[in-house]
N, C-alpha and C positions, 0 to 999 in steps of 0.2 A: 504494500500500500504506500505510494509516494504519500509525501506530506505537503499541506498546503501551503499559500505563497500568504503571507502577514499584509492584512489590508493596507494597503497606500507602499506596498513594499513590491520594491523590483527584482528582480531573480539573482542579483548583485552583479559583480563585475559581469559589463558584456564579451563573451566569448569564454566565459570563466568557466569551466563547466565543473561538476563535483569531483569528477577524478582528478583533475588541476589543482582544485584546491585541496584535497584530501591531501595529495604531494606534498603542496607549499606546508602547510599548516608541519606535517612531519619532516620535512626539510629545518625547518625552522624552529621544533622543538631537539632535531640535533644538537642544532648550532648553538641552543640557549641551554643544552643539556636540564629538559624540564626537569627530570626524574631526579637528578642530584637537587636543584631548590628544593623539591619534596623531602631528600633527606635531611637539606642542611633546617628547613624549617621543624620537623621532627626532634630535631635534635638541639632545638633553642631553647632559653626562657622566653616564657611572653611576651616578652619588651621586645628584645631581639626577632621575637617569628612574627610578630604585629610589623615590623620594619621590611622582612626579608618579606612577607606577604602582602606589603605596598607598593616594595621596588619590582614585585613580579605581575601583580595587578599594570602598573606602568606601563612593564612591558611586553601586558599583552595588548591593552590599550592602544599599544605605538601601533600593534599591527591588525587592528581593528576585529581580536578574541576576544575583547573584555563583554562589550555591550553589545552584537550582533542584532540582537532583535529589538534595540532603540528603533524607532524613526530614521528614517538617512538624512533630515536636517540635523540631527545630533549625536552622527556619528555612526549609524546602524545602518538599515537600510536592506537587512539580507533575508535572504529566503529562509524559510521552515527549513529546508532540504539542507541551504551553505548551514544554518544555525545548529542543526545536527552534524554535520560534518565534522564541522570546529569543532563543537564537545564531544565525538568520540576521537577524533583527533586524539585532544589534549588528552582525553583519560587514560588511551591504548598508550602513552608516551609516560604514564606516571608523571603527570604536571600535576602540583598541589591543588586545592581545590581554593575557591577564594570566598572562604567562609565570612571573613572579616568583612567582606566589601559587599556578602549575598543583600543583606538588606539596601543598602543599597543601591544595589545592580538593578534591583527589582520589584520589592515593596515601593521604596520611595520612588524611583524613575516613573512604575506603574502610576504610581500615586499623584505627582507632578503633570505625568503625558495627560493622563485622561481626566484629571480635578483641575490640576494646578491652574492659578494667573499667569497672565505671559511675565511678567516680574518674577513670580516663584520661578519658573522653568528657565527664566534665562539669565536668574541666580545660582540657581541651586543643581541644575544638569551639567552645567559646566565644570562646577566644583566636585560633584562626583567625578568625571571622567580625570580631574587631575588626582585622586583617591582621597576624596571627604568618603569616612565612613558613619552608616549611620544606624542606629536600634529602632526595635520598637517597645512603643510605652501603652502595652494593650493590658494586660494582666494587671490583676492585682489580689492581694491577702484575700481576699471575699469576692473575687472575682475573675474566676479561669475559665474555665468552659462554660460559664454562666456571663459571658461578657457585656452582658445587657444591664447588670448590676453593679456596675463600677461606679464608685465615690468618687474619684477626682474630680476635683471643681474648678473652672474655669471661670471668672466674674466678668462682667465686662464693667470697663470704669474709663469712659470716655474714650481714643483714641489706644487704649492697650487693653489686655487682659490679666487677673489676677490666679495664679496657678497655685492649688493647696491641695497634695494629694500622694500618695505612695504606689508607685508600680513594682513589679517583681515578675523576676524569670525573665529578663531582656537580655536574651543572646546578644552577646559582645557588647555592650554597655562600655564596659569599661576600656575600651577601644575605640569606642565612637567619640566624636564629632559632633551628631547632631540625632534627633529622635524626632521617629511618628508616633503623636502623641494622642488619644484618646481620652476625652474630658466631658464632662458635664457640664452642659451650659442652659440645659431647662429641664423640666420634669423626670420624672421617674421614667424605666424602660429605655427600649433602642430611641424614641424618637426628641429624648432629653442630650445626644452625644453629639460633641462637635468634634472637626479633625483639626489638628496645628502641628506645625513645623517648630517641634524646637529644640533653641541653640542649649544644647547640656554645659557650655562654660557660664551660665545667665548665673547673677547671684541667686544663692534659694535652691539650686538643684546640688543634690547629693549620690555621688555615686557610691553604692559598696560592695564589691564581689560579693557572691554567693560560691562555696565549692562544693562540686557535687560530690558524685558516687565515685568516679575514677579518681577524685582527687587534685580537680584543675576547678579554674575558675573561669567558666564558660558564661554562667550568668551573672545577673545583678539585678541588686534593688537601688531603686531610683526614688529617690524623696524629694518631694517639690515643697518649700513652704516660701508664700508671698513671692512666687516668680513671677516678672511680668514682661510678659509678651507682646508686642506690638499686634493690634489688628489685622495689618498684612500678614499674619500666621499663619489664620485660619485658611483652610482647604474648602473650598466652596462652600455654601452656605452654613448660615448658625443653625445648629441639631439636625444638618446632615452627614453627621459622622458617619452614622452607622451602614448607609448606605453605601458612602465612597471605600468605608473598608473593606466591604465585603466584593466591593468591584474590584479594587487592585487585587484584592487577595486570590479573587478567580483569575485575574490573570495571569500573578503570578505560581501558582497551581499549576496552570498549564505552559506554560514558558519554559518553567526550570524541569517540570516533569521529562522535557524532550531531553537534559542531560542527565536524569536521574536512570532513565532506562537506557541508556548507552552504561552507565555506573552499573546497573546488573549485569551487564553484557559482562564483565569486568569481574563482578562477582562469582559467577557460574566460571568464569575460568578456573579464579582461587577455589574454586571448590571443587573442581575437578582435578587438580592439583594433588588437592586433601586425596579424594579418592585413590589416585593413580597411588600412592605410596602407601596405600594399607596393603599388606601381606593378602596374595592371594586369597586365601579360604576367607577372606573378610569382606572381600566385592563384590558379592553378589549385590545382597541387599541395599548396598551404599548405590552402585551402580541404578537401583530402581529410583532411589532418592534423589538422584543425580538427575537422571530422566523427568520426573514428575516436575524439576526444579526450571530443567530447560523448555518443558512447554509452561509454566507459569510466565516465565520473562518474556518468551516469544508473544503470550497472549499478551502482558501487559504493553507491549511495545507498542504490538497493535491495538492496544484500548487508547494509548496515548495519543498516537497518528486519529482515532474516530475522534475522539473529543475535541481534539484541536480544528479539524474540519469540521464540526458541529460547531465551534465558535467563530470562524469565520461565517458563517450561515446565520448568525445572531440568536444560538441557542442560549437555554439559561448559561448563566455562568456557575450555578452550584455544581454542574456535570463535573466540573474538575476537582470539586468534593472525594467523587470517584474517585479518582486517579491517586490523591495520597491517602486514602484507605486501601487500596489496592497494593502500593507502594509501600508503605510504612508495614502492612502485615508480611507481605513476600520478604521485607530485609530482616525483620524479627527473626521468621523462622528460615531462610538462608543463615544467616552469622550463627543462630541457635545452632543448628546443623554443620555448621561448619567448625565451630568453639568442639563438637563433640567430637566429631572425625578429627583435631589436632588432638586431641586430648591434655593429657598435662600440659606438651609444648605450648598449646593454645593459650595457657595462662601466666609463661614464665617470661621471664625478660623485663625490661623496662618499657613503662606503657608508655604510650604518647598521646594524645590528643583524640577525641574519639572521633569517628566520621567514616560514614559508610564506602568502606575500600579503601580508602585513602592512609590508614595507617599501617598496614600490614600486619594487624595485631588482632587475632578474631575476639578474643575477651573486650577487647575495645570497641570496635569496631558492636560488635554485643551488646553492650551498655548504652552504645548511639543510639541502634535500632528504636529502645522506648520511649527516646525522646520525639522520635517520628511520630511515636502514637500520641504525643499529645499536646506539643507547639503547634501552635496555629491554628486550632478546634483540633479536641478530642476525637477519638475515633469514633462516640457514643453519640458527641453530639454531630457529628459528621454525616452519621449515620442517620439521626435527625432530618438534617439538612435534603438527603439523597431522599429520604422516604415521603417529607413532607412537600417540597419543590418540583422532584421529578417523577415518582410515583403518583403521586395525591392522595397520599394517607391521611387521615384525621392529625392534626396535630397535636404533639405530645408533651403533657406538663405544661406549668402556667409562664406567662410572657411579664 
């Protein structure tokens, strides 16, 4: 199933065809030797892999791998097909993954293309491409997969707004720049949330790692008291938050899904790997599980290629709901499966960093998987989402 072309998007360079570039792209992770950045970042402190996974965001930027699926007035401009290319490109080449810049690359750009002022976008796109990175400030203590129930309060006091409120679980926080921020600016429910742009150096904002289960500080909590934010912050209108988050968030669902299933592709090899080195009388069974694994990614590959030709067509966007319930359960139980075919080895060593594939570590790489099941909407409420939007089931529990 070829993949569709991104509305207002041209098939990219003319005469460029996917084999050409498929070359370049691996020509050129020779030269930059991806695979070693991936070890030297592995093998940093934070400070140092936050730096080494700026100067490689840069340059992939220089050669237009960072943002492919922007706009081509802002640097993008490529097809579904080049945008798949480039990320299995870089995955099959062991290039790091640019965790630091994901929000970024895609919440906020999405969030800017399709909400933003031309002011926001021809502040704020720029600044990414040169590597501003940026979190999101959706969660909070009493409010995760119930995001409809979040306190933080927004006031408005003439020309600014006043920020008093506590976030928590913002991947890379303490890395960032800048945050998409979800706030309270009238009644109770989804139809009280406004969306804002902001700057985390503003006095009143606090950042403070959280460390998780491996031992790293991936997340953070975020404390606002008396921040004030200029007007121009807000993301299209006052108590349309809720709206515009759930639009970047469908898109980028489906965006980043086109490198996540190239990232299986990637998986089922490490996993085959596993198999190939257990002692004969032991392959059978593994060998079945190996199989069942390889028509799960093939289907999922092709769930990805239907959805995203459904959203060109102006389907709902909850469809890409789908795709990371689909995704977040198949990495669960691949790395589960795979931690057990290593066995011991799977848990010795020094861990690094966790992220699906990317650290060659299946205990790691194990511990990522859960977090899939529940950044971004849970998998329950996701599930939600898929039964009540695109089935038409009664809706479930109260708003």
């Amino acid at each position: 199933m070829s993949l569709p072309e991104r509305n207002g998007q041209g098939p990219g360079r003319p005469g460029h065809g996917p084999a050409d570039l498929a070359e370049e792209v691996r020509t050129w992770c020779r030269s930059e030797d991806a695979a070693g950045w991936r070890e030297r970042m592995s093998a940093s402190n934070p400070a140092e892999r936050a730096e080494l996974q700026r100067e490689w965001f840069l340059r992939l930027a220089g050669q237009g791998y960072a943002f492919p699926h922007w706009p081509a007035a802002w640097g993008g401009g490529r097809s579904r097909a080049d945008q798949l290319t480039i990320a299995r490109e870089l995955i099959r080449a062991g290039a790091p993954r640019l965790d630091l810049h994901f929000v970024a690359l895609y919440h906020a750009a999405a969030t800017l293309i399709t909400a933003g002022s031309d002011e926001q976008r021809t502040e704020y796109l720029p600044a990414i491409r040169a590597g501003q990175r940026w979190c999101q400030g959706f969660s909070e203590p009493g409010a995760g997969s119930d995001l409809a129930s979040l306190r933080t309060r927004a006031e408005r006091r003439g020309d600014h707004y006043v920020l008093n409120g506590h976030k928590t679980w913002s991947s890379g926080a303490t890395q960032a720049e800048m945050c998409l921020l979800l706030a309270r600016t009238g009644g109770p429910g989804r139809a009280g949330i406004s969306y804002f742009l902001l700057d985390l150096s503003a006095p009143g904002v606090s950042v403070r790692p959280i460390r998780n289960a491996s031992g790293h500080e991936e997340f953070a909590d975020i404390f606002l008291t008396d921040v004030v934010i200029p007007v121009t912050a807000l993301v299209g209108a006052e108590n349309e938050g809720w709206r515009t988050a759930n639009a970047t968030l469908g898109e980028e669902r489906g965006l980043t899904m086109l490198e996540r299933s190239e990232e299986m592709v990637a998986g089922l090899r490490y996993l085959t790997l596993e198999v190939a080195a257990l002692p004969p009388g032991e392959r059978t069974a593994a060998l079945e599980t190996l199989g069942c694994y390889a028509e799960r990614v093939e289907s999922f590959r092709l769930l990805v290629a239907r959805v995203l030709d459904a959203s060109i067509d102006g389907t709902d966007t909850a469809a890409a709901s789908i795709l990371k319930l689909v995704y977040s359960e198949l990495l669960q139980d691949m790395s589960k499966d795979g931690l057990a075919l290593a066995g011991l080895a799977g848990h010795e060593g020094e861990h690094g960093r966790s992220g699906a594939w990317q650290t060659g570590h299946w205990f790691d790489d194990y511990l990522s998987s859960w977090e899939w099941t529940i950044g971004g909407g849970s998998n329950d409420v996701l599930r939600n989402v898929v039964g009540e939007r695109i089935l038409g089931l009664p809706r479930g529990g109260s708003r």
